[in-house]
Wavefront OBJ file of the C-alpha trace (Angstrom):
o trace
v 0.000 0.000 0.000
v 3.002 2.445 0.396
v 3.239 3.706 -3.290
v 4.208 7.680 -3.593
v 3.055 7.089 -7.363
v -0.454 6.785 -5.773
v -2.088 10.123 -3.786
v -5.737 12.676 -3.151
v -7.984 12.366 -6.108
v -6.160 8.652 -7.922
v -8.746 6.409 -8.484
v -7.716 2.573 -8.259
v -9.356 -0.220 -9.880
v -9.086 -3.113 -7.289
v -12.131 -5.731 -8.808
v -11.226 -8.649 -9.295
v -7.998 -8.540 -6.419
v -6.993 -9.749 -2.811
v -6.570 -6.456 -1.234
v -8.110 -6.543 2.267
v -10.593 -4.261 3.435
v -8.502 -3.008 5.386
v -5.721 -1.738 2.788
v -8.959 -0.455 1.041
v -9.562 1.950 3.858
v -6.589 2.852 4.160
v -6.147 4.372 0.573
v -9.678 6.118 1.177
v -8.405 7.894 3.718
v -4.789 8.698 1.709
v -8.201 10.874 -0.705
v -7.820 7.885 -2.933
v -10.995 6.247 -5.076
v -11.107 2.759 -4.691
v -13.521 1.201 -7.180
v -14.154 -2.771 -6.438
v -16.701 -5.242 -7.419
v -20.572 -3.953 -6.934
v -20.944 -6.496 -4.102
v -18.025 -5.904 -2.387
v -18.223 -7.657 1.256
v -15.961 -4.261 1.953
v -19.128 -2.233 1.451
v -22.023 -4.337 2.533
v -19.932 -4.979 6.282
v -19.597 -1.244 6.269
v -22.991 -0.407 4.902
v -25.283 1.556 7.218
v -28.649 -0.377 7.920
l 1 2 3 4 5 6 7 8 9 10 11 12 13 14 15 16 17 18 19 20 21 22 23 24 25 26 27 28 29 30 31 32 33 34 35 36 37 38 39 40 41 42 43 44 45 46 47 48 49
């Protein structure tokens, strides 16, 4: 996850990949857009009921 090539306002493409949720959250917060799979089990265990 530590790539200086990556910073606020990249957008990543990450469907189809093995990158935790975690490392997902952590580029969000870095201003990066993470795009994944529709269903992402990222989303729906964050996902406000």
């Amino acid at each position: 996850m530590e790539n200086p090539g990556l910073g606020e306002g990249d957008v990543v493409e990450l469907r189809h990949t093995d990158v935790s949720c975690a490392d997902q959250a952590r580029l969000v917060v870095k201003g990066i857009e993470v795009r994944t799979e529709l269903f992402s089990s990222c989303l729906t265990a964050t996902r406000v009921r």
